[in-house]
N, C-alpha and C positions, 0 to 999 in steps of 0.2 A: 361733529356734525358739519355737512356741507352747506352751503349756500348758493344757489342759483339766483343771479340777482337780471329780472328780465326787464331790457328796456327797451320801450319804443323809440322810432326815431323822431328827430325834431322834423317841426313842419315842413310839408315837401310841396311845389307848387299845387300841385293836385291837391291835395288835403284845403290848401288856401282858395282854391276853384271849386270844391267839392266834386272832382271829376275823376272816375278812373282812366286813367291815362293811357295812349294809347302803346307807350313806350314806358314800359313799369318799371326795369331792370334801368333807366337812363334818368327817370325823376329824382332831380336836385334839390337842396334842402334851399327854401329861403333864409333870406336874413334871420329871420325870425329865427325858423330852424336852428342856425348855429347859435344864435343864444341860448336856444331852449337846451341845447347838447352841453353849451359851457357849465350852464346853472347843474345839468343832472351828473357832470362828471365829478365836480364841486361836491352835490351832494353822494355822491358814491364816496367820494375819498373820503368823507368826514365820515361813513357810517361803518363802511366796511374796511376789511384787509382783502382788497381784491388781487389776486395774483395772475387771473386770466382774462381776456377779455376775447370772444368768439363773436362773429355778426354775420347776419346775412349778407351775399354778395352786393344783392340794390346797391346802386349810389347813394340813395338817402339813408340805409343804413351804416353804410359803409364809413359815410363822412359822418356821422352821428358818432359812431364806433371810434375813428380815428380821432376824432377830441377829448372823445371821453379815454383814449390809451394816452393820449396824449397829457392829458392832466394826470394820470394816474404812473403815467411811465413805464408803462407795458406794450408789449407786442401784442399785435394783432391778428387774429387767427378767423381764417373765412370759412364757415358753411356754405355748401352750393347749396346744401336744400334746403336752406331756412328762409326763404326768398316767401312772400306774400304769397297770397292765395289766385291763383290764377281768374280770371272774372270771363274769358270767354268775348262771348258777343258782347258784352257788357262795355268794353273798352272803350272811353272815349264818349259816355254814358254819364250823367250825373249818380253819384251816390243813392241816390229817391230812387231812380230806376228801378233797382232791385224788388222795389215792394209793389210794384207795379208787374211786374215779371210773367207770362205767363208760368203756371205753376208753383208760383212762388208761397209757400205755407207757414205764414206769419204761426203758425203755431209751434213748430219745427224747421226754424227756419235753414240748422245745420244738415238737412236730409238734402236742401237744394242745390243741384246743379248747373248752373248758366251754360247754357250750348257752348263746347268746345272748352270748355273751364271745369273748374271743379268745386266740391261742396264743401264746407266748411269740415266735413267729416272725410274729406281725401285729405286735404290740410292736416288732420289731423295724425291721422293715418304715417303721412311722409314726417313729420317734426316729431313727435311725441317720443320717438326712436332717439334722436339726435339729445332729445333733454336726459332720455334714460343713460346713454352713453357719458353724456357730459357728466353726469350725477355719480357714476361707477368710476369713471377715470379720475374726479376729484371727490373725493370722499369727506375730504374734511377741511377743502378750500372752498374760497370766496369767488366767485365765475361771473361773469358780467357776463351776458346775453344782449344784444343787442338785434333786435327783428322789427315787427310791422301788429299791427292794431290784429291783423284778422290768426297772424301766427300766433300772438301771446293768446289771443283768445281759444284757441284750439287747445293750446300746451295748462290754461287755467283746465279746460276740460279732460286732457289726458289724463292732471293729478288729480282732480278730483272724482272722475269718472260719471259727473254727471254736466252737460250743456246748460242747462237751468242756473241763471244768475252768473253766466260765464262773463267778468270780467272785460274790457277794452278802455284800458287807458288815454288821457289825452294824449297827445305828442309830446315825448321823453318823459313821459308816466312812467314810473314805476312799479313791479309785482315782485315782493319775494318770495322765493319756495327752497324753505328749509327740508333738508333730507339725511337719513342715516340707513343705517344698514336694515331696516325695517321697512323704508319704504320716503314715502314725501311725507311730510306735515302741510298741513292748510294753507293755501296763497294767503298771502298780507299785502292787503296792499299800500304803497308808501305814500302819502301824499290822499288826493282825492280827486275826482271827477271819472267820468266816463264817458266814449265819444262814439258815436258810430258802431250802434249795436247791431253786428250780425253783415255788418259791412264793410270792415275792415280799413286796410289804407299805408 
C-alpha cells in the first residue's frame, strides 16, 4: 500500500493579511511559515518512510517543500500544475470577498467561477490527474505532496468523489490518502483544525 501524505504550506504573508495576493506564484512564507514547515517535516519523518517529496512550484510551497526534503533528505521534485487555484478578479481582494461575489452560491460553492480564474472544480479537474499519477508511479511508497489550502481541497474531493465536508487544513496541515491497487482509501486527517472553507490560500 501507497501513501500520499498531502501538505499544506506554512504561513504565507497573504494567509497572515487574509488577502489574495496579487502575485500568487511570488508569496513568501513568514517567519511563522518556516516554523510551521520545520514542526511538519519533524512530524513526517517520525510517521512515515517518505522516499519522495513533489510540491507545487509557488514560493511558499516551494520553500515549505525544501525544509521539509531538507529534514528528511530527499530531492525535490516540482509540479507546474499543482500551483493554487487561480482567483481572477479576486486578486488583491480580502478572502470575505468571495462570499460577497456576485454569483457566488454558498450552497455549491465549487461550481463558482471568479472572472478570469477558476472554480474549485477546474482545480479540480487540473490536480486530481497529477495525485492519480503520483499514486500509479509509487505504489507502495511514502510521497510527500506539498500544495495550497484550495488544491488539497479539490484532491479531498477527487478521492472521495463527493465536495460535501471537503477538508482544508490549517497552514502545514496535514491529509493522508492511503491507496492500493483497488483504488484510494478515506482521507485521514493528521492533526486538526480547518481554515478557509472554499477559499483556499
Amino acid at each position: 500500500m501507497g501513501k500520499l501524505i498531502l501538505v499544506r504550506h506554512g504561513e504565507s504573508v497573504g494567509n497572515r493579511e487574509r488577502i489574495f495576493t496579487t502575485t500568487p506564484h511570488e508569496l513568501a512564507l513568514t517567519e511563522l511559515g518556516h516554523e510551521q514547515a520545520q514542526q511538519a517535516g519533524h512530524l513526517v519523518a517520525k510517521m512515515f518512510r517518505t522516499e519522495v517529496v513533489v510540491t507545487s512550484p509557488y514560493i511558499r510551497a516551494r520553500e515549505t517543500a525544501r525544509i521539509i526534503a531538507e529534514i528528511l533528505k530527499l530531492p525535490l521534485e516540482i509540479e507546474p500544475y499543482l500551483h493554487e487555484r487561480d482567483v481572477g478578479t479576486l486578486k488583491g481582494q480580502p478572502y470575505e470577498s468571495v462570499f460577497a461575489a456576485p454569483g457566488y452560491d454558498p450552497q455549491r460553492p465549487w461550481l463558482w467561477e471568479p472572472p478570469g480564474g477558476e472554480s474549485f472544480e477546474d482545480v479540480k479537474r487540473r490536480v486530481g490527474p497529477i495525485l492519480d499519477r503520483l499514486a500509479a508511479a509509487h505504489p507502495t511508497r511514502d510521497v510527500v505532496v506539498v500544495s495550497h489550502g484550495g488544491v488539497m481541497m479539490a484532491l479531498w474531493a477527487h478521492v472521495t468523489g463527493v465536495w460535501d465536508n471537503a477538508h482544508v487544513p490549517p497552514n502545514c496541515g496535514i491529509i493522508l490518502i492511503e491507496h492500493h491497487s483497488k483504488g484510494y482509501m478515506a482521507p485521514q486527517v493528521i492533526g486538526d483544525g480547518a481554515r478557509d472553507k472554499f477559499t483556499g490560500g
